[in-house]
C-alpha positions in Angstrom: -13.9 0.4 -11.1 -14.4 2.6 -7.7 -11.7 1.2 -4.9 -13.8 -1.2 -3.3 -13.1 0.2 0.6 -16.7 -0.4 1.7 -16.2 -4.2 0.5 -16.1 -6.1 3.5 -14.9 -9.2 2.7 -13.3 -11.4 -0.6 -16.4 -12.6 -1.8 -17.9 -9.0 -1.8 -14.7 -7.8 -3.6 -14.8 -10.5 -6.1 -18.7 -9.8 -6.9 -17.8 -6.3 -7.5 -15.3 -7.6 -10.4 -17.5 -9.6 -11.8 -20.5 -6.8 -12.0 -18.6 -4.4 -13.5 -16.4 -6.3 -16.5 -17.7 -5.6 -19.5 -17.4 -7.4 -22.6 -14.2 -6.4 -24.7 -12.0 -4.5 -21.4 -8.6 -4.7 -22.9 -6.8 -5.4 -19.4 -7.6 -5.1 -16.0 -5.4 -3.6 -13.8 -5.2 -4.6 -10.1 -3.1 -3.5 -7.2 -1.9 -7.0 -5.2 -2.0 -4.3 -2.1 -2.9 -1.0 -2.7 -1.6 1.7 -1.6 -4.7 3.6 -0.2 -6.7 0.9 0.4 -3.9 -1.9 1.9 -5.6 -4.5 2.5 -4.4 -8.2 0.4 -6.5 -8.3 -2.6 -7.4 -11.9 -3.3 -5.7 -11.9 -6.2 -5.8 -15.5 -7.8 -9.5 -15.3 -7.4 -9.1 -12.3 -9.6 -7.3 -13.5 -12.4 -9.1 -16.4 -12.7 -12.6 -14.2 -13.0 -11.0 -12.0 -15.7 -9.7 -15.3 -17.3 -13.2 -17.1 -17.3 -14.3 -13.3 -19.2 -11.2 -13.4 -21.8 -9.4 -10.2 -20.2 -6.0 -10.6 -19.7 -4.7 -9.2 -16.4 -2.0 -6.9 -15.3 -0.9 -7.0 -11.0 0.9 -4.3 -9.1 2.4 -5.7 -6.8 4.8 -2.6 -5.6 3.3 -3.4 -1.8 3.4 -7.4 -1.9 7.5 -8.4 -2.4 8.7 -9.0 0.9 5.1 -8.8 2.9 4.1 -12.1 0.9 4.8 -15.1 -0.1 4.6 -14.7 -4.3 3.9 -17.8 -6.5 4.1 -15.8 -9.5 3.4 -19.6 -11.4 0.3 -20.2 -9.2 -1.2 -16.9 -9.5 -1.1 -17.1 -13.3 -1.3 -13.3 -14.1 -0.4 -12.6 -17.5 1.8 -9.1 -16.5 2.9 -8.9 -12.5 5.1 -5.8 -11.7 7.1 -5.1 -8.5 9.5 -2.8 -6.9 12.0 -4.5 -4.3 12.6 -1.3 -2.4 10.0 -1.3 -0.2 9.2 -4.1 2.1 12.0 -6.2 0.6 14.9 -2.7 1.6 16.6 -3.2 -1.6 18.3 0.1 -2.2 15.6 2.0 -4.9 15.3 1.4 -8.9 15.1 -2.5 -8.3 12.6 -4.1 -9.5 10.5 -6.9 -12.0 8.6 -7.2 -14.6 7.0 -10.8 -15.1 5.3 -11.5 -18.2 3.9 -14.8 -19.4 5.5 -16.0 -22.1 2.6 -15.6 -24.6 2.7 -11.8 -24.1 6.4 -11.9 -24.8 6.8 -10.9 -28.0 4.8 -8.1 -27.6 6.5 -6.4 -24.6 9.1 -4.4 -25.7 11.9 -2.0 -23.2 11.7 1.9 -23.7 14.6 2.5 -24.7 16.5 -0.3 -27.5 19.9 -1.0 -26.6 22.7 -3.9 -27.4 20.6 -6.7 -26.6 17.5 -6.1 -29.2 16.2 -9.1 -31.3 18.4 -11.4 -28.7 15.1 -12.4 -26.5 12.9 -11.2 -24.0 15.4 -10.8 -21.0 18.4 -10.0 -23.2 16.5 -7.0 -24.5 15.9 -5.4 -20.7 19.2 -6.1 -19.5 21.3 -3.0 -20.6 18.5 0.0 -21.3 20.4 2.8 -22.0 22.7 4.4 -19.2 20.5 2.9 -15.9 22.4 2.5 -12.8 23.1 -0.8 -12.1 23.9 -0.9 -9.1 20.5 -1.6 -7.2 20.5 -4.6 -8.6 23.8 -5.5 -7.8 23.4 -5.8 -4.2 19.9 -7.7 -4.4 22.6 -10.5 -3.3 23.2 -9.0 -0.1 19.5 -8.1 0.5 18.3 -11.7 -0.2 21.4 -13.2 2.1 19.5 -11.1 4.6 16.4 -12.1 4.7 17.3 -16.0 4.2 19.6 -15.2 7.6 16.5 -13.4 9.3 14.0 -16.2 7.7 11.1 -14.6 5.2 8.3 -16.1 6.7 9.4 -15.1 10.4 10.0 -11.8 8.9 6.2 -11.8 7.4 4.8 -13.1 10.6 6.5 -10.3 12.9 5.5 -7.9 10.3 1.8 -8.5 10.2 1.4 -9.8 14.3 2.8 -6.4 15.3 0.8 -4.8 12.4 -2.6 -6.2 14.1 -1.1 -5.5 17.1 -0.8 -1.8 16.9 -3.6 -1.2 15.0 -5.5 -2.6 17.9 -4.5 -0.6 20.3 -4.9 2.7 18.4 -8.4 1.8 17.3 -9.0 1.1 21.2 -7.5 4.2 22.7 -8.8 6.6 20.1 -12.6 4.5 20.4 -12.9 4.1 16.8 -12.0 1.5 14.4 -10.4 -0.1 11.2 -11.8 0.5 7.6 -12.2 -3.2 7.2 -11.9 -6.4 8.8 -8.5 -7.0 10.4 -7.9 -10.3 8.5 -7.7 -8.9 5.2 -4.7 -6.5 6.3 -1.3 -7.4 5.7 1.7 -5.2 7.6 -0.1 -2.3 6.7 -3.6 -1.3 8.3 -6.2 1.7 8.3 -7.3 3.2 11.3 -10.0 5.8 11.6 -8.7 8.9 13.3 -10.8 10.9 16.1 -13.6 12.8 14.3 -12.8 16.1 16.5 -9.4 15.8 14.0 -11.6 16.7 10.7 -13.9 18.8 12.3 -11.2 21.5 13.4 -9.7 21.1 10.0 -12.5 22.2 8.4 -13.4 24.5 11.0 -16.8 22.1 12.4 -17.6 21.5 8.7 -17.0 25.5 7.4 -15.3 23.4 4.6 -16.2 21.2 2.6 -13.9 18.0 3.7 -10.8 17.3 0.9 -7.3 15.8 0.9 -5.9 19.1 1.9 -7.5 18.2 5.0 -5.7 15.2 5.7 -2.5 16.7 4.8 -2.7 19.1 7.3 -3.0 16.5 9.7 0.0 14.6 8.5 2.0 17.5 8.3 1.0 18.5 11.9 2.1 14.8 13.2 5.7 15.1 10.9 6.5 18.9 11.6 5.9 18.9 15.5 5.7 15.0 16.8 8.5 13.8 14.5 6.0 11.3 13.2 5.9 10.4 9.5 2.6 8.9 8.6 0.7 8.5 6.3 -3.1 10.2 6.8 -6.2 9.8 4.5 -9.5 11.2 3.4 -11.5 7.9 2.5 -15.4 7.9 2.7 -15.3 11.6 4.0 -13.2 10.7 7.6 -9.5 10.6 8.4 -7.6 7.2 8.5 -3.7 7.2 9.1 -2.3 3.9 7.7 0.4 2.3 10.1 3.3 -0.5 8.5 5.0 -2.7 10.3 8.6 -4.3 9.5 11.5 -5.4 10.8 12.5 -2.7 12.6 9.1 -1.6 14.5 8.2 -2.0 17.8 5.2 -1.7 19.5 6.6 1.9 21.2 6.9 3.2 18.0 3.0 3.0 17.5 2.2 4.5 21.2 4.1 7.6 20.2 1.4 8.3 17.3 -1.6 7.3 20.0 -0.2 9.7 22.1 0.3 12.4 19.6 -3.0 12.0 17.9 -4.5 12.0 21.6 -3.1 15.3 22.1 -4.3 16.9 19.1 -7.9 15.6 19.5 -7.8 17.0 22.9 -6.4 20.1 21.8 -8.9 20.3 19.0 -11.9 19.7 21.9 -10.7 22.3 24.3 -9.0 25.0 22.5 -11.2 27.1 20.5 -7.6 28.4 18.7 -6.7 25.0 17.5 -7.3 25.5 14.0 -4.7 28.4 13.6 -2.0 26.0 14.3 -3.0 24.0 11.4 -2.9 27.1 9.2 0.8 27.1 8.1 0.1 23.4 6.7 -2.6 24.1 4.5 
């Protein structure tokens, strides 16, 4: 199924499901936020529809632990995987797998180790020589956020998400890629067209992710700015995200900076060549 980025809303999103599963799909594989596309999937909705068809469903939720509140019970996905160092800042290789338990016995770790044949969990516990250590100071991680509060945290997160993505879509007079309201802490905004038309010297090229990642490198390697920047529906979008430790400044800096190149790219007829080394 084509990421649904011109779906506008839920229902459209959920129509788009149900048109295009076919008798005998295997699984369906859904991101819970995805990564190109961030906006919060309505993912009970989903399962339910691939339940009422007989096609078990698989979440990826890598995006969603710590920017959501997750019922795993309520949502009633049959597989539901997660990494906890992103939005929840648990140091990198922790993470879940949640399987329902009538998928269980089928689910087996890649590498066999000391607990095989002594149940589900006993069997992922020790896989060969992983570091354990990520998941040893989950503790302090999760003593963290119930000190900070987890829904505070979420609300700050997605206010100033909103927020910023706002302003940029006012100052640069364009917009977001879909509605605010089904953005989480993370949002698409549509860059300046000017951007993409220097890149591909006023349409010279044909537009590509190249493109875009000359843009991002441009922002990282002489703003300081690390963002990430898009080629969806043949236009530029940079997605912002918002935690904990973001403030409102942060996202002026990137106005400004994108400011400067679109003005750069209007007036300059050199502008191109100083995207050149980031091809």
């Amino acid at each position: 199924m084509e990421a649904p980025v011109q779906k506008r809303s839920c229902e459209e999103i959920l129509e788009q499901i149900k048109n295009t599963l076919e008798s005998g799909t295997r699984l369906a594989l859904f991101g819970h936020i995805p990564s190109n596309y961030p906006v919060v999937m309505p993912v009970e909705e989903m399962v339910t529809l691939c339940h009422s068809k007989g096609v078990p469903v698989l979440i990826d939720g890598a995006h969603a632990l710590g920017s959501l509140a997750l019922n795993l019970e309520s949502l009633k996905a049959d597989f539901y995987v997660a990494n906890a160092h992103k939005w929840l800042a648990c140091p990198k290789g922790c993470a879940f797998l949640h399987v329902s338990k009538e998928h269980q016995p089928m689910i087996k770790p890649l590498v066999v180790s000391s607990g095989f044949g002594a149940g589900f969990n006993s069997q992922f516990i020790w896989t060969g020589l992983r570091d354990y250590s990520p998941y040893l100071a989950l503790n302090t991680v999760l003593d963290f956020w119930e000190a900070m509060d987890p829904e505070r945290i979420r609300k700050y997160n997605n206010t100033l998400a909103n927020k910023a993505a706002s302003m940029l879509a006012e100052r640069w007079k364009t917009g977001l890629l879909s509605h605010a309201d089904m953005f989480g802490p993370m949002v698409l905004i549509r860059l300046p067209e000017v951007l993409l038309d220097c890149v591909t010297q006023h349409g010279k090229e044909q537009a590509v992710k190249a493109h875009a990642e000359m843009v991002q490198a441009k922002l990282h390697y002489e703003f300081s700015i690390e963002v990430p920047v898009k080629l969806i529906q043949e236009r530029l979008h940079t997605r912002i995200s918002a935690h904990v430790y973001n403030q409102l400044g942060d996202y002026t800096k990137l106005c400004d900076a994108i400011l400067v190149m679109a003005d750069d790219a209007c007036n300059n007829p050199s502008a191109y060549d100083t995207y050149k080394d980031y091809r």
